[in-house]
N, C-alpha and C positions, 0 to 999 in steps of 0.2 A: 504493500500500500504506500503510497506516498506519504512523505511526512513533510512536507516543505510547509511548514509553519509561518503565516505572514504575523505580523503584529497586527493587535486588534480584531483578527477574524480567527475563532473557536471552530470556525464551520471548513475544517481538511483533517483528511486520510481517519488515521486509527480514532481520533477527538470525535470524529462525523459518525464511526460507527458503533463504536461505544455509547454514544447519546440515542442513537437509533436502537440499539438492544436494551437500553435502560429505559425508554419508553412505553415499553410493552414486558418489565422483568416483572414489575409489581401484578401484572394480570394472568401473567403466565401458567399458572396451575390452575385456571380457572377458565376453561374453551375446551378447545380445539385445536391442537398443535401438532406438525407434525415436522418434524426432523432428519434430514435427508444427507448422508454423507456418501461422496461418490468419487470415484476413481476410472479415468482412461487415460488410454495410450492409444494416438494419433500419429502413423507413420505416412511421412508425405516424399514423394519420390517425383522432381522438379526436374527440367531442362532446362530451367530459368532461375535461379534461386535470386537474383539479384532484381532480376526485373532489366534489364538492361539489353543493348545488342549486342554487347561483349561476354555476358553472363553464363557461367558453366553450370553444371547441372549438381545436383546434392540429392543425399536423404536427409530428411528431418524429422527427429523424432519429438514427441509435445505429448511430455508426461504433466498431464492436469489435474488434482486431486482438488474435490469440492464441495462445498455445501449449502442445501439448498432449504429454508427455514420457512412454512407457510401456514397461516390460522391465523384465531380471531380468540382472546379471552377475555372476557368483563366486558372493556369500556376502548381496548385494542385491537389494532390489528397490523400485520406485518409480510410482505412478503419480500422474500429476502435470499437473491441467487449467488451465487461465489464460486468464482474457479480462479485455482494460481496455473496458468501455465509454464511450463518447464522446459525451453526447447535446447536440442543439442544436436548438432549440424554433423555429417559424417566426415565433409568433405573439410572444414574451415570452425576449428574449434573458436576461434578469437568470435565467432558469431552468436555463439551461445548466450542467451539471457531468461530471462524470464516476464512474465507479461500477465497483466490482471482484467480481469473479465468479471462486473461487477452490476446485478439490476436489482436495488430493494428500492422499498417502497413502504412506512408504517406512518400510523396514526395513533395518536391516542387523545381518546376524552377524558382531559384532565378533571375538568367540574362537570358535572353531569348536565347535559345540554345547554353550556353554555362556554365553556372553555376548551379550545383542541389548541394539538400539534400535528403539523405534520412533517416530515423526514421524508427526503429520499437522494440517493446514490445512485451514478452510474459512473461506468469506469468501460471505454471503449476507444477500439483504433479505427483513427479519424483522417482522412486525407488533409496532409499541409493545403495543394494544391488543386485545383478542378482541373489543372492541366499535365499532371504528371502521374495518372492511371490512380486506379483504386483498389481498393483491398474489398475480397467480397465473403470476407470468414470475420469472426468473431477475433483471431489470433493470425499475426501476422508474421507465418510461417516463412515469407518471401525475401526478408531483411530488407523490403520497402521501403529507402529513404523517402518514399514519398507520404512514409504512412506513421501515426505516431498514437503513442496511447497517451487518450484525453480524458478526465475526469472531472464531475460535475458535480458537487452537492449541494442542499438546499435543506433549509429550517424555516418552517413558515407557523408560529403560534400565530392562535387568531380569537376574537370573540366572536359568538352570534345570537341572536334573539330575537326580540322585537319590544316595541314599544304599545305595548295592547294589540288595540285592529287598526291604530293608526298606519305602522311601518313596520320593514323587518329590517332588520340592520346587521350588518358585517363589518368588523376591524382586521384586519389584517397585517403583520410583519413580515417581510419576505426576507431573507439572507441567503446569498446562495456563492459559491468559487467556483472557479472554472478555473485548468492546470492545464499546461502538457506539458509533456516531456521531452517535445525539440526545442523548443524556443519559450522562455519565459513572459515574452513582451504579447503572446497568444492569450496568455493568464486575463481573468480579469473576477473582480467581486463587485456584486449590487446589493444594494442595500432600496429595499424600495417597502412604501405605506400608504396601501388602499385601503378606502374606507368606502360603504356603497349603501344606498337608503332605497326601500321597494316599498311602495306601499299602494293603495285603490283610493276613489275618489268616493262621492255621492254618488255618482252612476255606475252600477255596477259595470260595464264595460268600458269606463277609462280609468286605468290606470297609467304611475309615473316610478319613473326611478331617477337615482342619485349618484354617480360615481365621481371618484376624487381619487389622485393619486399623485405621490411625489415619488423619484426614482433618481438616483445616484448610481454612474457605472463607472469603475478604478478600471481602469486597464495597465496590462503590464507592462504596456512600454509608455508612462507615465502621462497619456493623458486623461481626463476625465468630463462625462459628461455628466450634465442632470436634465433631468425635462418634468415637470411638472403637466396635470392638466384635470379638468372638472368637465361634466358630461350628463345632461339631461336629456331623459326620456319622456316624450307623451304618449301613453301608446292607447288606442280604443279596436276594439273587438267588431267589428262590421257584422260575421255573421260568427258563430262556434268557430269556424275553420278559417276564420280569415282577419286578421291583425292589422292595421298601422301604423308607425309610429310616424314622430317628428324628434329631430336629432339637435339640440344645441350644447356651445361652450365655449370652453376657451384653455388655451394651450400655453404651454410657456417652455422653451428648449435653448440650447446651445447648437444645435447641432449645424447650422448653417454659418454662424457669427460666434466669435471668440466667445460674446457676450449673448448674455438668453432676450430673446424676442418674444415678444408673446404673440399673437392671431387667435381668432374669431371662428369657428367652427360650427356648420351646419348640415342636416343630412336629412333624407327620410331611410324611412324602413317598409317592408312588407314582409309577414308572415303565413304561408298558407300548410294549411293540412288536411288535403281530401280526405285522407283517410289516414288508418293508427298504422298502415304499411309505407306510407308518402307526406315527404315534407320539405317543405320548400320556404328558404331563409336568403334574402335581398336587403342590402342597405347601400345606402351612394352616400358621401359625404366629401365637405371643402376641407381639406386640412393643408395644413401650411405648405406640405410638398404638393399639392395639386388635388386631384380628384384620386378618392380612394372607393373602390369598390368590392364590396364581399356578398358571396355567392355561396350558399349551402344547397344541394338537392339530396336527399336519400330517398330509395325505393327498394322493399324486400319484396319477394313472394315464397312459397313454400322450399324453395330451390335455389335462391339466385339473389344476392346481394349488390348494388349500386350507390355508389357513393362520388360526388363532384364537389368539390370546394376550389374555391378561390378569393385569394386575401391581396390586398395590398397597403403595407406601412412598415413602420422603421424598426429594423431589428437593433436593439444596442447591443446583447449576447449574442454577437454573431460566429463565436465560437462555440458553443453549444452545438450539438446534432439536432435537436430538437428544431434548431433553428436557423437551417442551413440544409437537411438534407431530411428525407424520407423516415429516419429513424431504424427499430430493425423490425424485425419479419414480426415478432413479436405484437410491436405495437400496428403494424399494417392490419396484423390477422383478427387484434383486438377491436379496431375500428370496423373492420368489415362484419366482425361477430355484435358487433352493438347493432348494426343495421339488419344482420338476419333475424336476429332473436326480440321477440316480443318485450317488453320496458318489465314486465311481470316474469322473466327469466330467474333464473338465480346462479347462484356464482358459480355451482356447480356444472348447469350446463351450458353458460360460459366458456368456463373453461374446459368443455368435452368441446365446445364448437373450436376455437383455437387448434386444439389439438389434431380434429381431422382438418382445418384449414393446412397445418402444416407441415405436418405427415413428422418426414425424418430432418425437415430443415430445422436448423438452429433457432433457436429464439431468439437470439442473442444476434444474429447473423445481420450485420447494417445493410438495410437497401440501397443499394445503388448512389452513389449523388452525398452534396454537400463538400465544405471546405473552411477552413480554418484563417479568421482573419481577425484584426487586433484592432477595429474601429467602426466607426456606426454606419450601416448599410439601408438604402430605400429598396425592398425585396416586394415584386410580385409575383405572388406563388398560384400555381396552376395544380390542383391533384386530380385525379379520377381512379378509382382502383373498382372494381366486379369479382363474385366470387360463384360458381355454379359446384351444385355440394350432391354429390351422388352417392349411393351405396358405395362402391367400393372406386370411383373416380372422384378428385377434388381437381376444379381446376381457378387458380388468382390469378387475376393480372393488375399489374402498377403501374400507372403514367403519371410523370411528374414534368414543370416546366417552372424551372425558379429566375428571372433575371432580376438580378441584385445590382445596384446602383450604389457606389461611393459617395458620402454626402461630405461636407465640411472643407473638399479638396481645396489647400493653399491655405487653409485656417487653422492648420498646425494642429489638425486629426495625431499626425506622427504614423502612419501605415509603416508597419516596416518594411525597411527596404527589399526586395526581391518578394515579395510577398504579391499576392493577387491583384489587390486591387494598386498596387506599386505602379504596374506594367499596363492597366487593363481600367478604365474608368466604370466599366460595363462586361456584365459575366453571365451568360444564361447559358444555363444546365437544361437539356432537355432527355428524358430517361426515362423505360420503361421497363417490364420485368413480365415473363409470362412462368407462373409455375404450375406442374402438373402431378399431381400426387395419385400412386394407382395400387390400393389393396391385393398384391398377388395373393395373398392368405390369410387368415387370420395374423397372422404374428412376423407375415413380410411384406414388405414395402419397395415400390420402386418413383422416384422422383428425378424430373426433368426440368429445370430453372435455364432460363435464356434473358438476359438482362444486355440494353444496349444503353450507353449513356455519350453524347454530346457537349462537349462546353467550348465555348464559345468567348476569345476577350473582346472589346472593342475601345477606341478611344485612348490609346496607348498608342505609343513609339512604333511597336508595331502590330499587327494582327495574331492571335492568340486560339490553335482549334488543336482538341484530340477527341476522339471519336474510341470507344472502348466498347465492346461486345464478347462477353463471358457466356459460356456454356457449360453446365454441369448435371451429371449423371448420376443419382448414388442408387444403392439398393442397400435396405436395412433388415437385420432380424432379431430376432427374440432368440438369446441360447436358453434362456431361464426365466424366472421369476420376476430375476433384477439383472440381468444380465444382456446386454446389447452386443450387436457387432453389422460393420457397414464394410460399404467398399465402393467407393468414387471414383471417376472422372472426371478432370477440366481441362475446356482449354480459352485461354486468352487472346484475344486479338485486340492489341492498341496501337492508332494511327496519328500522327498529325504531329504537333509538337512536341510530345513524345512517343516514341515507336518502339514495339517490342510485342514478341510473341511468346507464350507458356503452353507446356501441356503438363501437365501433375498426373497422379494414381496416388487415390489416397486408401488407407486402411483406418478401421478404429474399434478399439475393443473398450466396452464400459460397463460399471456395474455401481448398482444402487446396492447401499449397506443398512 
């Protein structure tokens, strides 16, 4: 775990996970618990171990021992993944390290309906660059200069209540770090305090809300931003299924001028819901970078999942995965399982939907896309993902389209040098992923993932494109109770400003204790 302790900030490495297990120790004999200690052996046999067009070939072995911690007791709850991996290279011992692989997640209600916490950790390997290939495993077996492991944690106490029938009310404290491990000037900590007021009027089909928030982001390579801003809602009910609003406010940021600016903020909204299977979410609004528009559509049926969103506004952690790329197969197959499963689901078949979404892929496995940068970006994001759920065939697909825009340029942002937005004023990722999961038997599996991604610089010295198209093959099985074993295929195809070809054979033996 990392231990790079800043001054002032409690929330990195062992401090982060200590507090997240102390959260949930006082409820712990009293749920639901279960306790998961696991051990494999990943052998990877590469043409490319470098990634490069000079690159010789290697074994790799990625001995990962880990534990997996999930339930709910009293007034808690936690879920909580971990693997160290352990790699050591046949060919080139100086390669050898080791690398962490981290997704919890806990709560606890401190005062009983009125007080929480929540905690949560990730620890994942992240592309430096949108132009120098990607890593498309959870561990980054390839000695990838281009790829690095980045970690993220957050503490967010909060209050919530209400004030009679008048409102409801929410406080909130957010604290969160963001690390990596190439470059420190990537780091950054926020410090951010939203507070939000909901409440209904005299008629019962208008209601209003309240948002307020101030936000502070430290970046590592020493500059800082803040942006302030306040946000009313009117919204009225036309028919059951169909909503209103009108949008006002006012904003206040650094991010154009050394110094904060304030503007004026207006928008509408439309809400509609034909039905408990479809729903559909529109708002346009003025905010200081231009016209922002967000787009929600979902549509399930007995079989088949649909989901469209589209955002546009300022990322400040735009090092985070969350906030820059697709995330991992994990959180794709979560979003697509909220859209099949009726609101009246329960965690349980949740989580069985999940897991036939994703057969023998990783959870942990980042999708496609995203890139690590040390200052405030204007991002319009594009997703669309479907999912069709058959007895013994599963099949997903992801389409992503992010163009991110450098904001503050010659205002002494400080981008680091060689860095993305250094070369490139303008960066669109365009990426897709098709996976197909197919039950040979009760207890074997075989899955096919085809993932191509595009990016794109513009507005720089010079023109900036690699174009990356991965292919992979595995087949899983059951030897036991708690016992797994697999057997993969990949192969890589990267063009444009950087070029290099791979093909891997991978093995992997695992077992639940």
């Amino acid at each position: 775990m990392a231990t790079d302790l800043k001054p002032g900030l409690p929330v990195r490495g062992p401090v982060f996970l200590g507090l997240l297990l102390v959260l949930v120790a006082c409820e712990a004999l009293a749920g639901d618990w279960k306790i998961t200690p696991t051990i494999a052996v990943n052998e990877t046999a590469t043409d490319n171990v470098a990634l490069n067009t000079t690159s010789k070939s290697d074994l790799i072995s990625d001995i990962n021992p880990g534990i997996r911690i999930e339930g709910s007791g009293g007034r808690s709850k936690l879920r909580f993944d971990y693997q160290l991996h352990n790699l050591i290279y046949a060919q080139d011992s100086s390669r050898n390290n080791t690398q962490n692989a981290l997704n919890a997640f806990g709560t606890l209600e401190a005062l009983e309906n009125w007080f929480f916490i929540e905690a949560s950790g990730v620890i994942s390997q992240q592309s430096i660059s949108a132009f120098g290939g990607a890593t498309s495993t959870t561990v980054n077996t390839n000695a990838n200069n281009n790829t690095t492991e980045t970690s993220t944690y957050r503490i967010s106490p909060y209050f919530r209540g209400s004030f009679g029938s008048l409102a409801d009310y929410q406080l909130r404290y957010n604290l969160s770090s963001t690390s990596s491990k190439s470059n420190s000037g990537f780091d950054s900590d926020t410090n951010e305090l939203v507070a939000s007021l909901k409440g209904v009027t005299a008629l019962a089909s208008l209601g209003w809300s309240l948002d307020a928030s101030s936000q502070k982001v430290k970046f590592g390579n020493g500059r800082s931003n803040e942006a302030d801003r306040l946000r009313g809602v009117l919204s009225y009910k036309v028919t059951p299924a169909i909503q209103v609003s009108l949008i006002g406010g006012r904003e206040a940021n650094d991010y154009l001028t050394v110094n904060k600016e304030s503007h004026s903020t207006k928008g509408v909204g439309l809400d509609w819901a034909p039905t408990d299977r479809t729903q559909v979410s529109v708002s346009r609004e003025d905010r200081f970078f231009g016209k922002s528009n967000n787009y929600s559509f979902t549509h399930r049926t007995a079989g088949t999942a649909w989901k469209y969103v589209e955002s546009k506004d300022v990322s400040a952690q735009t090092n985070q995965q969350s906030s820059v790329g697709l995330g991992t197969f994990f959180d794709l197959a979560s979003s697509i399982c909220l859209s099949i499963l009726p609101p009246s689901s329960t965690a349980a078949e949740r989580a069985a939907c999940i897991s036939a979404l994703l057969g023998p892929i990783s959870p942990t496995n980042p999708v496609p896309g995203g890139f690590l940068t040390s200052g405030v970006s204007l991002q319009h994001r594009r997703e669309f993902s479907f999912a069709v759920v058959g007895i013994r065939n599963t099949v997903t697909f992801a389409a992503t389209q992010t163009e991110s825009q450098a904001l503050s340029q010659g205002t002494g942002t400080g981008f680091l040098v060689n860095e993305d937005f250094s070369q490139a004023s303008n960066i669109r990722q365009r990426g897709g992923s098709i996976n197909w999961s197919h039950k040979l038997t009760p207890l074997s599996s075989l899955t096919g993932t085809f993932s191509r991604m595009t990016s794109t610089g513009s507005g720089g010295a010079t023109s900036l494109e690699t174009i990356q198209k991965m292919m992979n093959l595995n087949f899983t099985t059951k030897l036991g109770p708690h016992t797994n074993a697999g057997l993969g295929a990949r192969h890589v195809i990267t063009e444009g400003t950087t070029s290099y070809t791979e093909n891997a054979v991978t093995g992997v033996l695992s077992h639940q204790f």
